[in-house]
C-alpha positions as CSV (number, residue, x, y, z in Angstrom):
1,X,-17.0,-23.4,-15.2
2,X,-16.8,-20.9,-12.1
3,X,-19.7,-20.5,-10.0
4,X,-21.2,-17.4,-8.8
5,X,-19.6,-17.4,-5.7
6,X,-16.1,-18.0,-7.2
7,X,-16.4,-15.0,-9.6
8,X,-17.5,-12.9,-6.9
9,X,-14.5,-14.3,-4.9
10,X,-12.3,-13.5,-7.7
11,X,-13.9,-10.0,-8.3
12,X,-13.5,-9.2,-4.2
13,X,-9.8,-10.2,-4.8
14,X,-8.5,-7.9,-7.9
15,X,-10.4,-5.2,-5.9
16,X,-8.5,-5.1,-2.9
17,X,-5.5,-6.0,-5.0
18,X,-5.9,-2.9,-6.7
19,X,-6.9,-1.2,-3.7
20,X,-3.5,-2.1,-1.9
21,X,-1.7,-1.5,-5.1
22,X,-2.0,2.6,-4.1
23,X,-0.1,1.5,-0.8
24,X,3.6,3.9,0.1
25,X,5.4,0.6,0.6
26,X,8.5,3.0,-0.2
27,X,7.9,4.1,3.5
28,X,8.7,0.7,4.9
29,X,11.4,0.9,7.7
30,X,10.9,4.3,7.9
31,X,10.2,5.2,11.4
32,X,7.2,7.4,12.4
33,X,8.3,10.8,13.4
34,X,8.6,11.0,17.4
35,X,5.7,13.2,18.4
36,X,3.6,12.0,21.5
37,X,0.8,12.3,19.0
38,X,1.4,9.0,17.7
39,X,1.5,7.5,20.5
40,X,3.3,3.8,21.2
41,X,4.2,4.3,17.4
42,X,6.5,6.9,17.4
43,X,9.8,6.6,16.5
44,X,8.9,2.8,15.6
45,X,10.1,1.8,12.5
46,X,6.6,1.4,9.6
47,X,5.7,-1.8,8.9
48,X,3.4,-3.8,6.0
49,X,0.4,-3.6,7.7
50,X,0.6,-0.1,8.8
51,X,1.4,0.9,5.3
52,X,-2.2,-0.1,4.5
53,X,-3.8,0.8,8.1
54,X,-6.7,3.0,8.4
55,X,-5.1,3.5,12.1
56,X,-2.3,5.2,11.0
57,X,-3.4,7.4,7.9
58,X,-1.9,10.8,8.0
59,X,1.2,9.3,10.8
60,X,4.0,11.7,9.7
61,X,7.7,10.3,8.9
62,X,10.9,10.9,10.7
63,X,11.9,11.8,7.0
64,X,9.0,15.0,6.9
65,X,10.1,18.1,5.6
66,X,8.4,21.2,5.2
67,X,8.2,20.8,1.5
68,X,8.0,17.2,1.4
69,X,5.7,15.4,4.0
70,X,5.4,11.7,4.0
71,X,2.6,10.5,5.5
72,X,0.8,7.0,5.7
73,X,-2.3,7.0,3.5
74,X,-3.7,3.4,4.3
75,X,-7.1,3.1,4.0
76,X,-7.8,-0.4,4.6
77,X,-9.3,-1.6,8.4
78,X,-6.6,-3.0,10.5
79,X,-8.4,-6.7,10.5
80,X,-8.5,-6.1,6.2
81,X,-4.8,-5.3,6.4
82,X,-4.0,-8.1,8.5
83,X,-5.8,-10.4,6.2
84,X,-4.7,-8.7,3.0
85,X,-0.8,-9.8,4.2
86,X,-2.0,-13.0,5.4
87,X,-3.1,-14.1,1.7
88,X,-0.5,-12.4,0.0
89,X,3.5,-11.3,-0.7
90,X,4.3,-8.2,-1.7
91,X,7.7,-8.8,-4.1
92,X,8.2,-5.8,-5.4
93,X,7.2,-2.5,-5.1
94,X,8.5,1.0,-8.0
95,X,7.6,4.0,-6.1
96,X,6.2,6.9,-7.3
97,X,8.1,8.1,-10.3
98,X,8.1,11.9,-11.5
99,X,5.4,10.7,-14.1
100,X,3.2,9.3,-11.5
101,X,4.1,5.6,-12.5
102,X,4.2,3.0,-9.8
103,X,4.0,-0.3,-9.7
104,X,3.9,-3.1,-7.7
105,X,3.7,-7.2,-7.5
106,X,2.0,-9.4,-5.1
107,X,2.0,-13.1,-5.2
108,X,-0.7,-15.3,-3.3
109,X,0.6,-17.4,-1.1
110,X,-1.2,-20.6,-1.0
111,X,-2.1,-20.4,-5.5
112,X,1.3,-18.4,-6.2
113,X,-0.2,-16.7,-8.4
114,X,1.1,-13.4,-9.6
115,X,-0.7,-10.1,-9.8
116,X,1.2,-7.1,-11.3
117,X,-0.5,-4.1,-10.3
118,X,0.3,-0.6,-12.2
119,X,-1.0,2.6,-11.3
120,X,-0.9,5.9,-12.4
121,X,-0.2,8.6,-9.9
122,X,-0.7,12.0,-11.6
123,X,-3.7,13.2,-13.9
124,X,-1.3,14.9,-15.8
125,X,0.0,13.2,-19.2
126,X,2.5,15.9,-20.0
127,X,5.3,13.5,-20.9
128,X,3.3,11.2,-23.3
129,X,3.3,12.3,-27.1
C-alpha cells in the first residue's frame, strides 16, 4: 500500500507530466529569430528546456510569418524545466494536428516507465460525428 507521501508524489508527477504535455516540442532545432530582443538567444537553435522555459515564452522563430507566428509558450520555471528533463525522456512528440490532436510520450528515466500524454488543442469538435 502507498503512503501519503507517495500518492502525493505520484499526483505532483502526472501533473507536470500533463503540464509539459502542452509543450511546441515541434519547435525543437528551430532557431530563435535574430532580433537583439532576444538577446544571447538569437539566432541559437531552441532547445528541450527552452521549449518548456518561462524565460523564453513569447521568443519568436526564425520560421515567423505574418500569418503564422511561432512562438515559445513554456510556462514552467527554468530550475522546473531543468528538473522536468532531468527525470524524464521525451520519445515522441505528434504536433498539433488540424483537429487540435497532439500527443506526446515521455519515459522516466530511472523507473522507465511510460506516460502517453494526449491533448486536445482546439475547443471545437467540428470533425467528430
Amino acid at each position: 500500500m502507498k503512503t501519503n507521501k507517495q500518492i502525493i508524489e505520484a499526483l505532483r508527477d502526472n501533473a507536470y507530466l500533463a503540464w509539459a504535455a502542452y509543450g511546441y516540442y515541434d519547435l525543437i532545432g528551430k532557431k530563435i529569430k535574430d532580433d537583439e530582443k532576444y538577446g544571447d538567444k538569437r539566432n541559437k537553435p531552441i532547445t528541450l528546456h527552452d521549449i518548456l522555459d518561462i524565460t523564453y515564452k513569447d521568443y519568436e522563430t526564425q520560421d515567423s510569418t505574418f500569418f503564422n507566428t511561432e512562438n515559445l509558450k513554456g510556462d514552467f520555471s527554468p530550475l522546473q524545466a531543468k528538473r522536468f528533463f532531468s527525470r524524464y525522456d521525451l520519445l515522441i512528440h505528434q504536433p498539433n494536428t488540424e483537429s487540435g490532436f497532439s500527443a506526446t510520450l515521455f519515459q522516466n528515466k530511472e523507473s522507465k516507465e511510460f506516460t502517453l500524454a494526449i491533448i486536445s488543442t482546439e475547443s471545437k469538435c467540428d470533425g467528430i460525428k
